[in-house]
N, C-alpha and C positions, 0 to 999 in steps of 0.2 A: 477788401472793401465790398460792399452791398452791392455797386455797379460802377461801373468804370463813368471817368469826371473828365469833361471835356477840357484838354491842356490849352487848348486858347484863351476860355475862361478863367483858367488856375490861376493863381499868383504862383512863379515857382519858389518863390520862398517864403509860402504860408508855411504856420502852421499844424504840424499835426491835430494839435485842438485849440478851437478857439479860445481865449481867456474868459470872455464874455459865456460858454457855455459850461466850463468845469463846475462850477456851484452847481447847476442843473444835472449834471452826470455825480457830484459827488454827493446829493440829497435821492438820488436815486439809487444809489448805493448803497447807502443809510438805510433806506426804507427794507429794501430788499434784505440788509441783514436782520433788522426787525424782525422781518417775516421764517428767516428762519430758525430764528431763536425762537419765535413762536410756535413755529409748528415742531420744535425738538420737544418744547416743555409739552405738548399737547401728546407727542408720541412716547412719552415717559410716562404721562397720564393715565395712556392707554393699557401700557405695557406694564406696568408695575404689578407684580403677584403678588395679592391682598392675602392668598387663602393658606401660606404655612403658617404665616404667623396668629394671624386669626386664630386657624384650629389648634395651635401649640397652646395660647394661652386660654379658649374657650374650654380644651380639656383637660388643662391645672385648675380649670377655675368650677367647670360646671359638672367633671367627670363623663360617667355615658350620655350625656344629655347633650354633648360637645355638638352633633351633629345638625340638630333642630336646633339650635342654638346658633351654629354657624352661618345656618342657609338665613334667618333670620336679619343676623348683622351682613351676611354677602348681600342681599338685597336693598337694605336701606342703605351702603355703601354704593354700591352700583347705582344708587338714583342719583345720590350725591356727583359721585363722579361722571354721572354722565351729563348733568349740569353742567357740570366746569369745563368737560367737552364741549359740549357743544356750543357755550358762549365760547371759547375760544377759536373753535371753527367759524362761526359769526363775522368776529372779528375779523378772521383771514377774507372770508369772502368779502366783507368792506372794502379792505385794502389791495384786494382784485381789481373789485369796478370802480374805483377810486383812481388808480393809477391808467384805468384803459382808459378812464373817461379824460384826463389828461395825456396821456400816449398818442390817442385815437387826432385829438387837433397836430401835434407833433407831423403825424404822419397827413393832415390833410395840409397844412403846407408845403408838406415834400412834391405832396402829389399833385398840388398847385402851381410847383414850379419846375418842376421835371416831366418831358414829352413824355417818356418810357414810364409807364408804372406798370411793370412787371414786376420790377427788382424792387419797387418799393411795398408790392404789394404781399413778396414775399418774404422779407423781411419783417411785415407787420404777423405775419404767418406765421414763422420762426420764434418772433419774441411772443405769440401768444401762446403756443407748442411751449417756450423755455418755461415759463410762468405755472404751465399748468401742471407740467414735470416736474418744477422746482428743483428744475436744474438753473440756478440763481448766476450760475458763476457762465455759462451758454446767453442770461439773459444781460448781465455785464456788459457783453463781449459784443451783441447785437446793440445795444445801447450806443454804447460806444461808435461806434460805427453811423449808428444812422445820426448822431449828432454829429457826426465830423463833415457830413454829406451836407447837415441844415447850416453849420457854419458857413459855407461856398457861397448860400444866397447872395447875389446882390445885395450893396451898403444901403439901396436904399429901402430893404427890407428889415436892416438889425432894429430898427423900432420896434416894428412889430414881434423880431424874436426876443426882444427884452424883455416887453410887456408879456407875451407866452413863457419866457421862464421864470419872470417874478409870479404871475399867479400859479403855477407848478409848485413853485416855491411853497408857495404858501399852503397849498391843498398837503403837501407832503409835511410840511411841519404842523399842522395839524392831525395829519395821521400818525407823525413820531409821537408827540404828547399821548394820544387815545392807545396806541399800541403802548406806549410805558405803561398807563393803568392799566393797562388789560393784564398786560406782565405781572406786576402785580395782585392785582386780582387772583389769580392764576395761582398765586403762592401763599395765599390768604384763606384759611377754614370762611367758608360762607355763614356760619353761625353767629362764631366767634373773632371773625376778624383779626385774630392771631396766626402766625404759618402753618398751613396743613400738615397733613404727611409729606408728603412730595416735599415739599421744602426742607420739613427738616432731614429727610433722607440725605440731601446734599450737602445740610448743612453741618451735618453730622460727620461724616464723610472726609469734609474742609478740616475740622476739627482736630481730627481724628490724624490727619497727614500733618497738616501746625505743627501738634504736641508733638507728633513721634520727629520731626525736623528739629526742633528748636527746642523739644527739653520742657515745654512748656507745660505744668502743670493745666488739666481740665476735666472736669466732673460733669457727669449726665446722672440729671434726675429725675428718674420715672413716679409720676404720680396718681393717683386715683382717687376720686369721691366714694367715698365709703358709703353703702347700703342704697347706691344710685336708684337700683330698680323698688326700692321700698318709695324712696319719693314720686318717681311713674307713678306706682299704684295705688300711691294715696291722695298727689295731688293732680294728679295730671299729668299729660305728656307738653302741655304749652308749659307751666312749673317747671319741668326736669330742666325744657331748655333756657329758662329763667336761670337754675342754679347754674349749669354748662358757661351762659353767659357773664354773672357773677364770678365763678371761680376762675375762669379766663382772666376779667379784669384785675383781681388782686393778686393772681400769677404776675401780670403784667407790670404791678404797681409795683410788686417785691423784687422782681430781678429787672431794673432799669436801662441797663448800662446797654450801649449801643453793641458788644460785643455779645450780650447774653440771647440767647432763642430760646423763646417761650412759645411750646404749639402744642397744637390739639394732636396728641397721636392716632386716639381713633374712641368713640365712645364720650363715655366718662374719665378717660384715661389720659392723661398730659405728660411733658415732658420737655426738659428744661437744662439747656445746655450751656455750662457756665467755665469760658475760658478763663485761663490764670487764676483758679480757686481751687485752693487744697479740700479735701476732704472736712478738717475742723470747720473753714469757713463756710463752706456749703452746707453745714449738716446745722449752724449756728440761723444761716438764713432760712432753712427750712424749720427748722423750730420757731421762728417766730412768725413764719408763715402759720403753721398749723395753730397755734395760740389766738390768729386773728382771724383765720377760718372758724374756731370751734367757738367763739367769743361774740360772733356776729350772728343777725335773723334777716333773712333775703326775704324783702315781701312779696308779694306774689295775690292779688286777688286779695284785700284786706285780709291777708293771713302772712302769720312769719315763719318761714322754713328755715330749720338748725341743719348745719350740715359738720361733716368734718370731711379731714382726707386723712391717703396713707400715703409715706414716700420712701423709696429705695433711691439710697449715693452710687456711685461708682466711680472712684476716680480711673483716670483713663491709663495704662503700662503701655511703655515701648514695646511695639511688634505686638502686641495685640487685635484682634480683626474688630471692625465697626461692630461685626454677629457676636463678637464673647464680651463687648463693652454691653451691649442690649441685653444680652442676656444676662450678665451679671448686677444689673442695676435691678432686671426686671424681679430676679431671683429674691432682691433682698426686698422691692416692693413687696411680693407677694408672701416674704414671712413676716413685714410690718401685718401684713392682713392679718397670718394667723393666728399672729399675737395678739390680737385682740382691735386693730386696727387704731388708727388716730395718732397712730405714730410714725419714727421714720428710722431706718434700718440701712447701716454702712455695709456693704458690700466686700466683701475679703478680697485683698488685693495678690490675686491670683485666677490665673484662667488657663485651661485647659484648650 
């Protein structure tokens, strides 16, 4: 314990914890795991290497120009991303002085009814040292503890500890809600409002271990807006993101099913992950995708933009790596291209 409890005072057959205080320690809990699910997806954010795959495919696509071509997409990516950093970081600082500013009363009733505030003072010391380490499982452990110490109060103080842990209560479940959106958010393209990269990397991932478990037939389909940079430069760059955001949607609209991941991979580029569908079914739905893409005019500034796209299949083989499924989807997008584009191209079911 935090400091020794005078045994005249005790009851000797309290409690380890009071009943009245566990919802209080287990919405603290709660929160605390929030936070560091939060701050994992933020350190995957961070750490994720944008620049193989970048220059693999800017040097199938644009030859010796790969390089100024690169530094161009590493830049307007790193804005991006550092957006999403930094509201996530936001977020976590909320949920700092959020919980000090509830913690902080906690500890001035300790210190209200304990002569010694030494050991109370170093405890609040402790848990704010735990917190800022994000050592969560150290800040547990102090928790715990100093609610065991506020349970002892005098009976004729549990009013006022009730009324102190119903509005805890409450400030904490208002931060469970705003951290799920942020979560969220977090896994969400800022444009397009469909899963980023980061998301689908996982979800890919998930996928990928599913099938090879259970046998489960799944197809990943990489896709692209054909002649992207000709709409930039004719109609503008707010238009490009106009198309971006249109083809998003009708991605969206085409593969429904609560199972399927539709996300922005990066660009103009998409990619569309469809469990329990064979190669026929997926190459059916992508045909009627591309028919309803070339078929439609996006307006944009009383004017209508015609677009198309190109898409490569790949159904997914036992013991294959997540990098030979991406690459073989990505291989067959890219000779949709240079066949002429507006079409979509099955992937050979073999990988090196």
């Amino acid at each position: 314990m935090l400091w020794k409890k005078d045994k005249s005072q005790t009851p000797s057959a309290a409690p380890e914890e009071a009943p009245l205080l566990s919802p209080f320690e287990a919405v603290f809990n709660d929160v605390l795991d929030y936070y560091s699910s939060t701050l994992q997806q933020l350190f995957q954010l961070e750490k994720w290497d944008y620049k193989i795959p970048f220059h693999n495919v800017l040097k199938a696509r644009f030859g010796g120009d790969a390089q100024k071509s690169l530094t161009q997409l590493r830049n307007g990516f790193q804005e991006v991303r550092s957006k999403e950093i930094s509201q996530g970081r936001r977020y976590l600082s909320d949920l700092r002085g959020m919980l000090w500013q509830s913690i902080d009363q906690v500890f001035y009733m300790l210190d209200a009814h304990k002569k010694d505030g030494a050991p109370i003072t170093k405890a609040k010391q402790d848990l704010q040292k735990a917190l800022k380490q994000s050592n969560l499982e150290a800040a547990r452990q102090i928790m715990k503890e100093v609610l065991a110490n506020l349970a002892v109060l005098d009976q004729e103080r549990q009013t006022t500890v009730q009324a102190l842990q119903n509005s805890f209560q409450k400030q904490l479940e208002l931060l469970q809600s705003e951290l799920q959106t942020v979560q969220k958010e977090l896994q969400l393209d800022g444009l397009t409002q469909i899963n980023n990269r980061s998301s689908f990397d996982q979800q890919i991932k998930k996928t990928a271990q599913l099938s090879y478990l259970t046998g489960q037939q799944s197809c990943l389909i990489m896709l692209d807006i054909d002649h992207f940079k000709k709409v930039n430069d004719s109609y503008g760059h707010p238009a490009g993101d106009s198309v971006i955001q249109y083809f998003a949607r009708v991605l969206a609209q085409a593969f429904p099913r609560k199972t399927d991941v539709v996300a922005r991979y990066g660009g103009e580029e998409f990619a569309v992950i469809l469990q329990g569908a064979d190669l026929t079914e997926s190459n059916d739905l992508v045909q009627k995708l591309l028919n309803k893409v070339r078929s439609q005019r996006i307006p944009h500034n009383e004017q209508e933009i015609g677009i198309t796209c190109s898409a490569g299949i790949a159904l997914y083989q036992a013991g294959e790596m997540v990098e030979q499924w991406l690459a073989r989807a990505d291989k067959a997008l890219y000779e949709a291209k240079q066949k002429g584009r507006d079409r979509c191209i099955l992937a050979e079911n073999t990988f090196t």
